[in-house]
C-alpha positions as CSV (number, residue, x, y, z in Angstrom):
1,X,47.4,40.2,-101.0
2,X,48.0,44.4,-100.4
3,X,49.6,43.7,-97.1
4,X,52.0,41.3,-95.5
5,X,53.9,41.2,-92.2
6,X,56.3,39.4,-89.5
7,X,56.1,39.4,-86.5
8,X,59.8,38.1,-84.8
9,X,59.0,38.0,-81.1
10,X,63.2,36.9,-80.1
11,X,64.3,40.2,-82.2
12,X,61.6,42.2,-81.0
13,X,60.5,43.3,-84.4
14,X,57.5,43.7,-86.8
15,X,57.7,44.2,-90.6
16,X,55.3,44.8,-92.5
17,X,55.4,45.0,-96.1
18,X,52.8,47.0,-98.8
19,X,52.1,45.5,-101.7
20,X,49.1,47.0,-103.5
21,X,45.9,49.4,-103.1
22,X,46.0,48.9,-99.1
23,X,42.2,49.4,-97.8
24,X,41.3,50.0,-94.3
25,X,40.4,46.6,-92.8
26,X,43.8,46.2,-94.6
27,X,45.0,48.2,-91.6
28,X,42.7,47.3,-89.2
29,X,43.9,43.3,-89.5
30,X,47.2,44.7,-89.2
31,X,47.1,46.4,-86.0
32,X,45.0,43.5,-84.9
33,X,47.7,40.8,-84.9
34,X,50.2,43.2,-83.5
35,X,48.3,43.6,-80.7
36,X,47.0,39.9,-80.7
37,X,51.1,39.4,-80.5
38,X,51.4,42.0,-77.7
39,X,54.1,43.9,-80.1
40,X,53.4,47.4,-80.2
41,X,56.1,47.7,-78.4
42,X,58.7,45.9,-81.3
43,X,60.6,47.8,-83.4
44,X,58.5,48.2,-86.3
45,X,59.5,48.6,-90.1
46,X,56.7,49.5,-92.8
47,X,57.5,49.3,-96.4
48,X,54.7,51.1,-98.1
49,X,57.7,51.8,-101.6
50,X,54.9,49.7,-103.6
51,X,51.9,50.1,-101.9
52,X,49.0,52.6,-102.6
53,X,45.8,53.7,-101.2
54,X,42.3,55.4,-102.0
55,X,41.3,55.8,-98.5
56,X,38.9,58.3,-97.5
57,X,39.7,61.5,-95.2
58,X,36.8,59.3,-92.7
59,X,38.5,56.3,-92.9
60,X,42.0,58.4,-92.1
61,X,39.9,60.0,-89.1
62,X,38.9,56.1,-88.0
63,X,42.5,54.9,-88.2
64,X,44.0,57.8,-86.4
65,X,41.6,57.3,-83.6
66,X,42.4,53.7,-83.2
67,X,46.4,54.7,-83.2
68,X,46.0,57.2,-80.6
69,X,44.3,54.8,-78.2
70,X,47.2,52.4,-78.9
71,X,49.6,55.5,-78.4
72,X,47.6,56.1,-75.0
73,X,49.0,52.6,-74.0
74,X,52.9,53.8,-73.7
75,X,53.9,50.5,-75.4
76,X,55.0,52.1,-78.6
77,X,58.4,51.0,-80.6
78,X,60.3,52.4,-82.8
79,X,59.3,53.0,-86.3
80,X,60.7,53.2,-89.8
81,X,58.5,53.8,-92.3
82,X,59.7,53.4,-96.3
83,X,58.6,55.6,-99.0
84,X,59.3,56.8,-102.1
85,X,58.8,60.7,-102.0
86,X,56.1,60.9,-104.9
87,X,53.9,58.6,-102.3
88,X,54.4,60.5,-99.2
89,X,50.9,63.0,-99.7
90,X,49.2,60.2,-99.6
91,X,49.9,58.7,-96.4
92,X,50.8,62.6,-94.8
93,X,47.9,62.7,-92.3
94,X,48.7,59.2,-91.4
95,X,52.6,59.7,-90.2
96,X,51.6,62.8,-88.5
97,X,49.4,60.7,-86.1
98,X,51.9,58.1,-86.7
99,X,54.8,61.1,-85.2
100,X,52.7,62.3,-82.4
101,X,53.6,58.4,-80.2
102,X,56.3,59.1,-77.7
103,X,58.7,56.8,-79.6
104,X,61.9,57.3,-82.5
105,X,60.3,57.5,-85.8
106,X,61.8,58.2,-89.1
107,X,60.8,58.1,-92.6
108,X,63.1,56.2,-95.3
109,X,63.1,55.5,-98.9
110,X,65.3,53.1,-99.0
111,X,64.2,50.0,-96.9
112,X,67.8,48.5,-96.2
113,X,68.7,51.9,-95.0
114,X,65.8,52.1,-92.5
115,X,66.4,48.0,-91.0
116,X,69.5,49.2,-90.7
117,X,68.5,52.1,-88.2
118,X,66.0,50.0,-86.8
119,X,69.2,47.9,-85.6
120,X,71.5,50.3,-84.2
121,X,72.1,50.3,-80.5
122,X,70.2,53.4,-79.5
123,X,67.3,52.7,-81.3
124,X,67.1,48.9,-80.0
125,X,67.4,50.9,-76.2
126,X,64.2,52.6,-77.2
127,X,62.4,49.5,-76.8
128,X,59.9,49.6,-74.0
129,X,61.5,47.8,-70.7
130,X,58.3,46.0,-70.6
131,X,59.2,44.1,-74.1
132,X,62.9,43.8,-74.0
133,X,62.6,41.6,-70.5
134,X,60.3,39.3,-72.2
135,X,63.1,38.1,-74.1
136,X,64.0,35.4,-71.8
137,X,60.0,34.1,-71.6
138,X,59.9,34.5,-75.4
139,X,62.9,32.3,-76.5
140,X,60.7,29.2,-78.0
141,X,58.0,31.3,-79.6
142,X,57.8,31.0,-83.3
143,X,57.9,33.9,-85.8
144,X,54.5,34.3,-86.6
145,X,53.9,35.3,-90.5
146,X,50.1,36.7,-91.4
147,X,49.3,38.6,-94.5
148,X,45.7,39.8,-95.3
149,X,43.4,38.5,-97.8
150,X,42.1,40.4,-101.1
């Protein structure tokens, strides 16, 4: 399984972990069950240290569209994305669409060092309004764990 993820509705955050050649529909399930958990809004860690991808410059263009129309929804967390530098031209046309949400973003390669600005007070502020007062209405919803399928 290339790609696994969290979703923690009471700390508002969604990790997602690369772990293989990450395709697409990869993606595309992804951003489908954070939006299926209404958290685009979350905090959001991506460790892509042992991922990898042989994704065309069309199916870059196809996932950029679908981020800016989620970007166009003004729900978007905080994001900390893990890399090691030799990987970083591959994903470079995806963080630039990834940069141009209205929203703290930085790039890690060290994913204890990123969770750990993913917690610190100013970022956890930057958490739309919207999703910090569903805290209360969220208290008894699980944490919902999805990977995708090979």
């Amino acid at each position: 399984m290339p790609l696994h993820w969290t979703i923690d509705s009471q700390l508002k955050l969604f990790a997602a972990r690369a772990d293989g050649d990450i395709t697409l529909v990869d993606l595309n399930r992804m951003l489908d069950a954070m939006g299926g958990a209404q958290a685009h809004g979350y905090r959001k860690l991506f460790d892509g240290s042992q991922g990898d991808t042989q994704m065309s410059p069309v199916e870059f263009i196809s996932l950029g569209v679908r981020m800016r129309s989620i970007h166009a929804t003004g729900m978007m967390g905080p994001l900390a994305v893990v890399l090691p530098a030799n990987k970083y031209y591959l994903v470079a046309r995806a963080l630039g669409m990834l940069a141009a949400a209205k929203r703290p973003m930085r790039i890690f390669s060290d994913p204890d060092k990123a969770l750990q600005w993913l917690d610190l007070p100013s970022i956890r502020a930057a958490v739309p309004a919207s999703v910090t007062s569903e805290a209360s209405s969220d208290a008894h919803r699980p944490v919902e764990d999805r990977s995708t399928a090979s």
